[in-house]
Structure formats: C-alpha cells, structure tokens
N, C-alpha and C positions, 0 to 999 in steps of 0.2 A: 504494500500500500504506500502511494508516492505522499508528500506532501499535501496538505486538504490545500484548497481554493476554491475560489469564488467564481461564479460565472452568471453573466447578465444576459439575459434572454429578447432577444428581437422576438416583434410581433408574430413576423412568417415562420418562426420555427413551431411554436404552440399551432399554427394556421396548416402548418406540416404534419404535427404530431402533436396534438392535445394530452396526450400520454408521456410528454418530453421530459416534467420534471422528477419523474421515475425515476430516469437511466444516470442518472447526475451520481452513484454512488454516495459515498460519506460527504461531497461537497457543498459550499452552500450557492442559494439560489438567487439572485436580488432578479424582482422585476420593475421596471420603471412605469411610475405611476399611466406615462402617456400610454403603455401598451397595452393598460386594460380601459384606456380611451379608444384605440383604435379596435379592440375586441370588440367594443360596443357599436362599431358599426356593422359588423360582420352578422351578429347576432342573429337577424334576421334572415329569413332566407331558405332556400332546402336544398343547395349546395351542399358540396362535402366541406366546404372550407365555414360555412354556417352553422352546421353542425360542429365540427372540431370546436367553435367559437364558444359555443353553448355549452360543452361537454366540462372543456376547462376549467369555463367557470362556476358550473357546479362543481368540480372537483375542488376548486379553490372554496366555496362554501363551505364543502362536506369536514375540508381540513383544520379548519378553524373558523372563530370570529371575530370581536375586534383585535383579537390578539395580532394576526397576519398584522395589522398595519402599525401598532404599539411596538410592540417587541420578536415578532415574528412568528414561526410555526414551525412544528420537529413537522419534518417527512416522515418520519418511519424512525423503526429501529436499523441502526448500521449506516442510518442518511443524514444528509447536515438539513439547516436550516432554511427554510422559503422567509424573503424578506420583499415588502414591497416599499420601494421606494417614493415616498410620497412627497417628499422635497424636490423641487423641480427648479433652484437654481440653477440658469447655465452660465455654465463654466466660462473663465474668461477667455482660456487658450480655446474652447471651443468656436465663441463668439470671435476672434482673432479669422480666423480660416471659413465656417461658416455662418455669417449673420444672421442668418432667415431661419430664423428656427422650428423647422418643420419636426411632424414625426421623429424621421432621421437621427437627425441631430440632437433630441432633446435626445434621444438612447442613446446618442454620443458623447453625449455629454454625461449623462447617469454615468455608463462606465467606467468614464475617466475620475469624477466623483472618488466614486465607490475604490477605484484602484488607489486613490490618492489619501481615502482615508483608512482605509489599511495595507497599508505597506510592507508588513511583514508577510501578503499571502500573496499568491499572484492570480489578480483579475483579468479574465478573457472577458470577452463577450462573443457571443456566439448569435449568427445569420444565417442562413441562407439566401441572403442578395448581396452577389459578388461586387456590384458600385457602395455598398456598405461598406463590407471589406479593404477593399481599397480607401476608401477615405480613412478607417480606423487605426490601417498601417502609418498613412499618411503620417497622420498623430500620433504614433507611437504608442496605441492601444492596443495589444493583443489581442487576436481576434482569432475564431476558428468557423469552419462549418458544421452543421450539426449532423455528423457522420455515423451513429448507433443504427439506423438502417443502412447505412449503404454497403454496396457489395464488393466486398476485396477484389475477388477475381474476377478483373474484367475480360480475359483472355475467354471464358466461357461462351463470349460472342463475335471473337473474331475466329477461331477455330473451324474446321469441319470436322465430321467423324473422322477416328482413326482407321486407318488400316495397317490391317496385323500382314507383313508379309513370312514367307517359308513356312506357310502352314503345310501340316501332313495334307499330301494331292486326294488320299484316301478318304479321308475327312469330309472336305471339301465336296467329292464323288458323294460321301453316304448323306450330304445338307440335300445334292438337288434329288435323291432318291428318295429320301423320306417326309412325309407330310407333316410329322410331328418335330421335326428336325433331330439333334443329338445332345447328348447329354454332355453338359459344357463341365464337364469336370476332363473331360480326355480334351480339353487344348490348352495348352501350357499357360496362355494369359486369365484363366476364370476367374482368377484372383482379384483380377483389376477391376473387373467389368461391373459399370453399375447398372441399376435395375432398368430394364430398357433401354437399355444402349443401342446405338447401330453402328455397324461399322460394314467396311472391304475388309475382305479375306483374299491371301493370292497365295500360289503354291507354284511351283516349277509347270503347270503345266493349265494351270486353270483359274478363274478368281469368282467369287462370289460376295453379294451385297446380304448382310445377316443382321439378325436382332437378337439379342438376350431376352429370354421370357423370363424376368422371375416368379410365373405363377408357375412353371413348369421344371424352370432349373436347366430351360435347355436352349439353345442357340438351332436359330431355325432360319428358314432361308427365306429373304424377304421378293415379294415378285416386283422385278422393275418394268412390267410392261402393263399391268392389270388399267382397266379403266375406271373411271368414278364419276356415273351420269354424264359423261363425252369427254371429261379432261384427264389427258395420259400425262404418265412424269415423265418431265423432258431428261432429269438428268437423276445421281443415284441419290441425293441429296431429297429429291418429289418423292422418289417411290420411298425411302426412310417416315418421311414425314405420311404419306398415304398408312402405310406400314401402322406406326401407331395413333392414327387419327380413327383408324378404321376396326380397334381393339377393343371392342366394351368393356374391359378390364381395365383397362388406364381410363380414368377418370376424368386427370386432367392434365393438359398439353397445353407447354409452350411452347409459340413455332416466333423465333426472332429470324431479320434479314434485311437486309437494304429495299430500297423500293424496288419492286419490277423482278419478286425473286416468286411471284406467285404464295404467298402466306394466306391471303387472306380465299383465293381462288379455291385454292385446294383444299380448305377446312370447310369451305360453302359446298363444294362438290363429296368429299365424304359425306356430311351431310343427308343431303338431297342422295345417297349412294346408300345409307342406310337409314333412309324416313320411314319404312316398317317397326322402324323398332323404337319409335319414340314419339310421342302427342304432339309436338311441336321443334320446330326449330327455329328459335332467337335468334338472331344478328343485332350487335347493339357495339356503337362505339362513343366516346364518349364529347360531348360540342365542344371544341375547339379549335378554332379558326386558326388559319396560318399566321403565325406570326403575331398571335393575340388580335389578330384586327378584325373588330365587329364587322359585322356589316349591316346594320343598323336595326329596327324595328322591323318583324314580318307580320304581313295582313296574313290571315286566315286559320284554322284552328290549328290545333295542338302540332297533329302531323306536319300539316303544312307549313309550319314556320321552324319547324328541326327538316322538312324534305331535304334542301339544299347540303347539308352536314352529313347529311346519309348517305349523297348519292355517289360518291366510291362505293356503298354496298351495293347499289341498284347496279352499278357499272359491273360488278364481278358476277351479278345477276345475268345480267345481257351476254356475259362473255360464251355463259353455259349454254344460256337459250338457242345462241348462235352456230354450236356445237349440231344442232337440229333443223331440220325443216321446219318453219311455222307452223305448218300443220300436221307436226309430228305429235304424237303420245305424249309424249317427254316433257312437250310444250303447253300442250292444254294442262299436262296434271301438276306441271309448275305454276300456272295461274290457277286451278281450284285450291292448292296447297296457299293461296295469298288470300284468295277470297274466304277460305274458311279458316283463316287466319290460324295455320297450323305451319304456316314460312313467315314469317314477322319480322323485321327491320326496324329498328326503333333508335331510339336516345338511350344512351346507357343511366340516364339521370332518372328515368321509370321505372329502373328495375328495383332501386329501396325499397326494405317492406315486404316485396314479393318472397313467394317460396317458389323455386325451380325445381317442377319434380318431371319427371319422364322428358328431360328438354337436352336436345344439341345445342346447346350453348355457347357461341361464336363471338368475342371481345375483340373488336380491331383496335389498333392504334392504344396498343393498351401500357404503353411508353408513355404516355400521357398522364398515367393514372399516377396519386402514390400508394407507398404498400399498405396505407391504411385503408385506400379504396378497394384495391385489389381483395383485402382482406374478407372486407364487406361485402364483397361480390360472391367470393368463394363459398361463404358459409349462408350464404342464397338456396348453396345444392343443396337439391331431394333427394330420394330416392329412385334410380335410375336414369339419373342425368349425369351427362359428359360436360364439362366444360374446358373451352379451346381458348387462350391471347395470344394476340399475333401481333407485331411491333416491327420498330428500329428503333433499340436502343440509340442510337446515334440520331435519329433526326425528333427530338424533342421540341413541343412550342409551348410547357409549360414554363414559366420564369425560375422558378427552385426547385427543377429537376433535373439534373443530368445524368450521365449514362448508368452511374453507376448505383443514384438515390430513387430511380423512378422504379414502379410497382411492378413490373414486369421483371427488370434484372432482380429485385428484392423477390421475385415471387420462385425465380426459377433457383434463386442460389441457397432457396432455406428447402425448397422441396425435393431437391437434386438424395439422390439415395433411396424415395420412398418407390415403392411396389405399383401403386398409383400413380404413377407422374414421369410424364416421359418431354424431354427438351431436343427440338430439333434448329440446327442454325444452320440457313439457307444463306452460298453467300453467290450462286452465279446466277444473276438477272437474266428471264426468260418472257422478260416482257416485249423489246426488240432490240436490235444491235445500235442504235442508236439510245434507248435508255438507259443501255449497262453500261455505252461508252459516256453518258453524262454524269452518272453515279460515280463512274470511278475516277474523273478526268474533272469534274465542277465542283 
C-alpha cells in the first residue's frame, strides 16, 4: 500500500461512472462544490448520463448528511474520506492564466486549493476531458485519467487469429473427416486455447480454419464457404465470425473491425439464417451523430425522428434483400418479419427497462457505449437470447471515450475466458477496394 492521497473529481468522470468513488481504495475524495452544480443539470432526463447523475446522488444521500459538507464522510471500511468542497474561492494563480471562471476552472482551481493546503499528501485531480488535462499540467496540477475500467490490452484489436503451423497432417485429415471434430487434448497447443477461439491450422501438406468448443472439449472444423440468407464469407476471418454467430451456445459475441470489414452485415444475416429459433430479432445502435453534430429538431413520431440514425441498419438491410430477386421468398418473408415486427431496428435508448427473452440481439456501433451501458444492456438477456456488439474500437464520436475506456473493449477484455462468449476481430475490408484503401491510407 503506497502513500494515501487525495484526489478531486471532475464532473464527467461520476457522468462516466456514478460508481467512481468506490475504486478510490484507502484515499480520500474532495468534490468541488461546482460539480454537484453541474450534476444538477444532468439530473433530468433518460439518458445514460441522466441516470448516472441521479444515481450519485442518491449515493451521496445514502452516505451521509450534513456531515458530507461539515466535516466529511468515511466511504467504507479500508477507504478514506468523501469531502465536498464548498468554499469556492478562486485561486489567484488560477485567475493569472484563466479569468473567466467557468465550470472548468473553478475544478481548477478547487484542486490547486486542496493541493496547497495539504502539502504533505499529493493531490491529483482526475478527468476525462483531455483540454482539462492539459490546462492542469499547464499549472503544475497533477492530473490523471480515470482508468479503473479501461482495458490494458489493446493488442486484442489489432490482432487476427492465430495460426498454429507443423501441425500432425493426420490430425488435420481426421478435422475434415469428422463432424464432431477431435478431441483437443492430442494437439500440442490445448493448453493455450481459450474458450472459442478460432484459428488456421497448417501441416506439411494441408491447412484448415478450426474452433475450440469448450462445450465439447474438442476443436472442430469451421466451414469457410457455408451461406447465411445470400451472404458468403469472403475471407477466413467471415467464416470464424459466421462460425460462432451461428452457435446457440455462445451467448454473447463481440465482433470488432475497421469500417467496410462486414460486422454488422454478417451478424444481421446469421440472424435472419437462424429466425426459427427465436421470436424476434432486435437491431438497435445507439444516436450519435458524427462528430457530436446535431442535426437539429425532427418532425414526426418517435420512429421517424431516430429513422435517419438507423439507416446504416436499413443499408445492411438492402444489402441482403439484394442478394435476391424482389420477388423472391427470401424477400416477401423479410418484409412480413418487419411488418409483424418480429425484424425490429430501433434506438438502443428503448431498450431500458425491457426484458430480452427469445431475441437475436444485434448492438452496432457499440464503441460508443461505456461499460456501464454495455453492462445495462447485457443483463436485459432472457432466457434464450443471443446477444451480438459490433464496433471500431478506433473510430469513437463519444468525447470520454477512447479505444481503450469504451464499452465494447471493456466488455470483450473482462468476458475473454468464459464458455459463453466468443471475440472475433475482423481486420480486411470487404466493402470495396477503394474503402479499404481509404481506411488504411486516411
């Protein structure tokens, strides 16, 4: 156990994690009176960041009374102290650098406060908004981000599967022989492999695309050519991801990838590849604009003013349709599956509240979310529901999200191991040769 210290809390981290002053171990906590000014506008609302607002601050109720602002409140046993800061002089070297005393600043000035009146500990202040940061350095503040969810290993989404080479040719011969595959204790690597993995196998004379079943114990041969309602995997990466999309066993699947690597395509066409086996299938991602940029006020109900925000769903929609003749099967019983609202497209902001039971469950753009929403989503599942998030960790338009703190890497790096849960990262664009050469070249 290092040295105790103090740490001051920006608005957006509690707006991240309502549950932050938890993870704070033995140290203590000051918050600045302005940050449960700015709570108070969030309050409202049925956003996720409206709820976090509300949450806290019942937690701040539940913890104490007037005491929190007198003399402060024990966290717990083994925790330091909650202190709200309710003196709001600012600082003169704040006032020096910046006048305008916004939000910001007046936390800027709290922490410097707070560091300067005790000196024997050392005071951070912790953000997540990077123009914070930098001002804080600026002044010789100590500053960090608030990193208890994020995820160490970011190499999980630049990677593809492994392949094991000089496997026994034998081996390999008894995968495409048998329909149950083989018992993964006769290949040297079993040790390594975690639960649903996929990988290439190659031998002196042959190679094969395989999955680890842990319901079985056995490595089995995955098909790279099978089709799913008209879409084939283009490369070994589609057919891994078809592989466990298309396992009622696995539960839940992350499929991460750059744009144009088919993620979302190929989770809608599993799907629609196995709709006997389920009451509905959800598609829902969550509103947000490129770039945070409204686009202003929409006339017309509910649907109609999220259409616009959906319609990358609607687009992987048409892609399959097109797969078909209009006046094929395929096609009419895609529009009755919309009409009897058993194929659904929505706003991921409707699903709160809900229970998903017998549902294909399909989250795009799920890099977006944090792992507190993801959380919220997951324990949504029923009984006999699959749930799918598909992403790029890399193209993020939240503001205190990046690669490593959004809900998606958070979701894949804590469920990596279980029996349920299988990760596939798609990294070669099969959208067309000109959006793989913008992905990789822009």
């Amino acid at each position: 156990m290092g040295a105790k210290k103090n740490f001051v809390l920006d608005t957006n981290v509690i707006l991240h994690d309502y549950r932050c002053i938890e993870h704070f171990q033995e140290n203590d906590i000051y918050l600045p009176i302005v940050v449960l000014e700015e709570l108070d506008k969030f309050k409202k609302g049925s956003s996720q960041l409206n709820y976090n607002a509300r949450e806290f601050v019942r937690e701040l109720d539940r913890l104490t009374s007037n005491d929190l602002f007198l003399k402060g409140a024990s966290l717990g046993e083994g925790k330091g102290m909650l202190y709200v800061v309710t003196g709001d002089k600012y600082h003169d070297r704040i006032a020096a650098s910046f006048p305008e005393r916004i939000p910001d600043h007046r936390i800027l000035s709290c922490a410097y406060t707070v560091g300067s009146e005790h000196p024997e500990m050392k005071t951070t202040l912790v953000t997540k908004d990077i123009n914070m940061r930098m001002k804080a350095r600026a002044l010789g503040i100590s500053v960090e981000d608030y990193i208890t969810d994020k995820v160490k290993n970011a190499d999980l989404f630049k990677d593809t599967q492994d392949t094991y080479e000089n496997v026994d040719a034998d081996l390999i011969d008894q995968l495409y022989s048998s329909f149950d595959g083989v018992d993964a204790s006769q290949f040297e690597f079993a040790d390594t492999l975690q639960p649903n993995a996929c990988f290439i196998m190659k031998s002196s004379r042959s190679s094969v695309l395989a999955r680890y079943n842990p319901f079985t114990e056995r490595i089995k041969k995955v098909d790279k050519g099978g089709r799913n309602y008209g879409i084939q995997p283009r490369n070994a990466e589609q057919s891994f991801a078809f592989e466990v999309l298309n396992d009622p066993n696995i539960k839940l699947v992350g499929i991460t990838g750059k744009a144009g690597t088919g993620k979302t395509l190929l989770a809608l066409a599993s799907a629609l590849h196995q709709m006997q086996s389920y009451k509905q299938i959800l598609l829902a991602r969550p509103i947000v604009s490129l770039a945070n940029k409204d686009i202003g006020f929409l006339p017309g109900t509910e649907k109609e003013k999220v259409a616009p925000f959906m319609q990358p769903l609607f687009d992987n929609l048409n892609v399959i349709k097109s797969q078909f003749s209009p006046s094929a099967k395929e096609v009419r019983q895609l529009e009755e599956l919309q009409k009897e609202e058993r194929l659904v497209i929505e706003a991921l902001a409707f699903i709160r509240g809900r229970s998903l039971s017998e549902t294909f469950c399909i989250v795009d753009e799920a890099q977006n979310l944090t792992p507190h929403e993801i959380k919220t989503i997951v324990t949504r599942t029923g009984e006999g529901t699959k749930m799918v998030f598909t992403g790029d960790v890399h193209q993020i338009d939240s503001p205190y999200l990046d690669a490593q703190s959004n809900g998606l890497a958070y979701m894949i790096d804590k469920m990596r191991g279980q029996n349920l849960f299988a990760h596939i990262n798609l990294l070669k664009g099969e959208r067309s040769e000109l959006a793989e050469l913008a992905s990789d070249l822009l």
